[in-house]
C-alpha positions in Angstrom: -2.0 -9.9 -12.9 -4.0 -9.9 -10.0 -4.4 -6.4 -8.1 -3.7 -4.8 -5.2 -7.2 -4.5 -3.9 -7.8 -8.5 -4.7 -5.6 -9.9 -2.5 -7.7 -12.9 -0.5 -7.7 -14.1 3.1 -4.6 -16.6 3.2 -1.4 -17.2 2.2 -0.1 -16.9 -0.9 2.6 -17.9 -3.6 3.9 -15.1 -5.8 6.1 -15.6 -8.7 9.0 -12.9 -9.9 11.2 -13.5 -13.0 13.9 -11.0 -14.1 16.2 -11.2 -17.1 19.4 -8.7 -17.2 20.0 -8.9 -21.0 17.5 -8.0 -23.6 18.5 -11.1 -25.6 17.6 -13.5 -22.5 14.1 -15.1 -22.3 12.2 -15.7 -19.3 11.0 -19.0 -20.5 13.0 -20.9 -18.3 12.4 -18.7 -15.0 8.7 -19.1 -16.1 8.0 -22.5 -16.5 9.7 -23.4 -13.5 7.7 -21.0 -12.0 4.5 -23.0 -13.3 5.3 -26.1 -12.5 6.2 -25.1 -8.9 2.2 -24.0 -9.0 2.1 -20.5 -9.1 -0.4 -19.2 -12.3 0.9 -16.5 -14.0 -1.8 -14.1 -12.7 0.0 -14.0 -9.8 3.2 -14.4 -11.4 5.7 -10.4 -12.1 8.2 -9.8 -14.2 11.3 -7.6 -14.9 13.3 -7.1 -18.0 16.2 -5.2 -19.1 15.1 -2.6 -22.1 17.7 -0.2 -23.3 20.7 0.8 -21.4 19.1 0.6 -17.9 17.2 -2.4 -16.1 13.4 -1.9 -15.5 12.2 -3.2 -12.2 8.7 -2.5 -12.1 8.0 -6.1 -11.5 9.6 -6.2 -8.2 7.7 -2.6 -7.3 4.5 -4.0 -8.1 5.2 -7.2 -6.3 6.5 -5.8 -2.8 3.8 -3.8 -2.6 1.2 -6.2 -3.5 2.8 -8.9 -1.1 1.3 -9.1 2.3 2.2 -10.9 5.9 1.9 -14.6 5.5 3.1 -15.1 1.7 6.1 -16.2 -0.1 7.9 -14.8 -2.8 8.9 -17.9 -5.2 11.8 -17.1 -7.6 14.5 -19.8 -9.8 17.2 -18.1 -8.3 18.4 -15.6 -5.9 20.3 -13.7 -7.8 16.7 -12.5 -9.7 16.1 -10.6 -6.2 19.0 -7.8 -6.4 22.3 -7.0 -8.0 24.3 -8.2 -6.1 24.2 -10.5 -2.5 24.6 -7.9 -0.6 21.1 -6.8 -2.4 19.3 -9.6 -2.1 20.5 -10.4 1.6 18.9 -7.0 2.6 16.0 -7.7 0.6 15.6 -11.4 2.3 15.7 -9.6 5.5 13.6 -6.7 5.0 10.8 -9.5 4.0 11.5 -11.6 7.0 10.8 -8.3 9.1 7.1 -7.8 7.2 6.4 -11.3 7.4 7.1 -12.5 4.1 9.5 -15.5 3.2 11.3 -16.2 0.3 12.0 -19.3 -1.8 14.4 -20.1 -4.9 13.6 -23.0 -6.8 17.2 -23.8 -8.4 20.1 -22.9 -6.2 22.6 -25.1 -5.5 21.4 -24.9 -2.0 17.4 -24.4 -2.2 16.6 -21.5 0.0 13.1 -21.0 2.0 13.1 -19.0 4.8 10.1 -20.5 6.2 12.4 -23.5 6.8 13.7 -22.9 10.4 16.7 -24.8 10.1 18.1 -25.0 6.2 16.6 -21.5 5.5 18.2 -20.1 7.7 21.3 -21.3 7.3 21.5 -20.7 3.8 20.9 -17.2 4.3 23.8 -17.1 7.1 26.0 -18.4 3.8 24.8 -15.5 1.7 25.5 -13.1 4.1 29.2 -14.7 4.4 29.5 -14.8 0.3 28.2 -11.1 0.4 30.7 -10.0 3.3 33.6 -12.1 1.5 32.8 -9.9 -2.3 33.0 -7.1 0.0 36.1 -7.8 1.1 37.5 -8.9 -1.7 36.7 -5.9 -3.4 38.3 -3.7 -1.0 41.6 -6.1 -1.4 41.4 -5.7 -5.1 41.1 -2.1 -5.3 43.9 -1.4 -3.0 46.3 -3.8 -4.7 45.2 -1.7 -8.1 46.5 1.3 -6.2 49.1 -0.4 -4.5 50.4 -1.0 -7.8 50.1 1.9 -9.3 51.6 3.8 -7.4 54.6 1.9 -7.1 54.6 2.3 -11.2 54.3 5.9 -10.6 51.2 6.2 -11.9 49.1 8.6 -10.4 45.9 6.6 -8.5 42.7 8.7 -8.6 40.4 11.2 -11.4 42.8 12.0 -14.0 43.7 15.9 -13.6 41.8 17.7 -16.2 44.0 20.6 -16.5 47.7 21.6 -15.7 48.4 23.6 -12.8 50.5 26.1 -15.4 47.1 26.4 -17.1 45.3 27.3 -14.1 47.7 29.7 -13.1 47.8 31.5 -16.3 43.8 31.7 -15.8 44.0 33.5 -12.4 46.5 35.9 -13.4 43.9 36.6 -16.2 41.3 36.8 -13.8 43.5 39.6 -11.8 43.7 41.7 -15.2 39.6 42.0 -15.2 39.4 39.5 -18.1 35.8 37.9 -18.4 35.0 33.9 -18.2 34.6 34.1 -21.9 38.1 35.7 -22.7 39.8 33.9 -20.5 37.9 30.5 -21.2 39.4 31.6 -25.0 43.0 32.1 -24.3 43.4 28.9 -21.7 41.0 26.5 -23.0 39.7 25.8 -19.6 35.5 25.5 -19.9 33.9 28.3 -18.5 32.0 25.9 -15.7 35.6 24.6 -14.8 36.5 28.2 -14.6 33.9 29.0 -11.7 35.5 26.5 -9.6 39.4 27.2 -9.7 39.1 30.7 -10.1 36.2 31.1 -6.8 36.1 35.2 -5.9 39.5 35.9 -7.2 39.6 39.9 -6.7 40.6 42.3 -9.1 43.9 44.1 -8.7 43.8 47.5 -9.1 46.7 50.6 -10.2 50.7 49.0 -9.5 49.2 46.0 -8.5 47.4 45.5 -11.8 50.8 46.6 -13.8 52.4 43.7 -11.7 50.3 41.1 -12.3 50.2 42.5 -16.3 54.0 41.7 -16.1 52.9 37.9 -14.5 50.6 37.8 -17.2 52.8 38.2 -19.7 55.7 36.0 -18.5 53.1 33.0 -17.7 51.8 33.5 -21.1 55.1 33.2 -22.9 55.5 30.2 -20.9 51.7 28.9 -21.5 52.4 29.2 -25.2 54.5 25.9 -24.8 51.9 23.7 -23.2 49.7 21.6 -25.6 46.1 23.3 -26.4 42.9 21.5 -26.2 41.1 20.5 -29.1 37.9 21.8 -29.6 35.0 19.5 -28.2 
């Protein structure tokens, strides 16, 4: 792989393959690389290892790439995630100079071609607007729904308001985190956030909110308790 330093005078093609699966090969993406001319000094790669895709390839390759070259790939889709990806990624090239070519799409795309590059990446821009869309419409059907089911739409609630109210009136008789995180189940980081600066109550007050205590934890003792993590 050639380096930054050694790029020559001229215009060049440079290759990029990516495969999203560890079990996929490049082969393919590769020899149609090859045959398109490109030698594989000047040809990067990206592959998937683990649980999350590696990119350095494309890194390497948009810094390397300079004003007057061409990124060649098979397809489009090797360029991004998803169209919206790519489109910005097509576009952010065109800005520096740089075109872009796929070797295997149904429609070939090369934005140095005026006329049919051009208007193949007006169509990825209308695919990439209409999964946009269509998302949206799918996710408010889902809660559309939903909420006709009764289902509740949204983070499932992690604790029951009874809960949290047995926790503050807790809190008001001076119990620590740790106690209190003990007697409710509720974590301790949880704890932080719905009980805030609760204050302290002090003399008649405190004897009230003993007698709240006590009442809410006869009623607490009904609700389910947490298993242990």
């Amino acid at each position: 792989m050639v380096k930054v330093d050694q790029h020559p005078a001229g215009d060049w093609d440079l290759g990029y393959a990516r495969v999203s699966s560890t079990k996929q090969s490049l082969g393919r993406q590769l020899a149609a690389l090859a045959d398109a001319g490109i030698p594989d000094p000047r040809i990067y790669v990206g592959k998937k290892t683990g649980a999350t895709v590696d990119r350095p390839g494309l890194v390497r390759l948009l810094a390397y790439v300079r004003p007057g070259d061409r990124i060649v790939v098979h397809t489009l889709d090797r360029l991004g995630r998803n169209p919206r990806e790519v489109l910005n990624l097509i576009h952010d090239l065109r800005e520096r100079g740089i075109g872009v070519k796929s070797l295997a799409d149904p429609v070939r795309i090369d934005t140095a071609d005026e006329g049919m590059g051009r208007a193949a990446v007006l169509l990825l821009a209308l695919f990439a607007e209409m999964e946009r869309t269509f998302t949206a419409e799918r996710a408010a059907h889902a809660r559309m729904v939903a909420e006709a089911a009764g289902r509740r739409v949204g983070r499932p609630v992690a604790y029951s308001d009874d809960r949290i109210e047995y926790a503050r009136l807790l809190r008001q008789e001076n119990l620590s985190l740790a106690e209190i995180a003990k007697k409710t189940g509720i974590a301790k980081t949880s704890l932080h956030r719905y009980l805030g600066s609760i204050p302290v109550l002090e003399s008649s007050g405190a004897a009230a909110s003993g007698r709240q205590a006590s009442e809410a934890h006869a009623n607490f003792a009904h609700i389910p308790q947490p298993r242990d993590a």
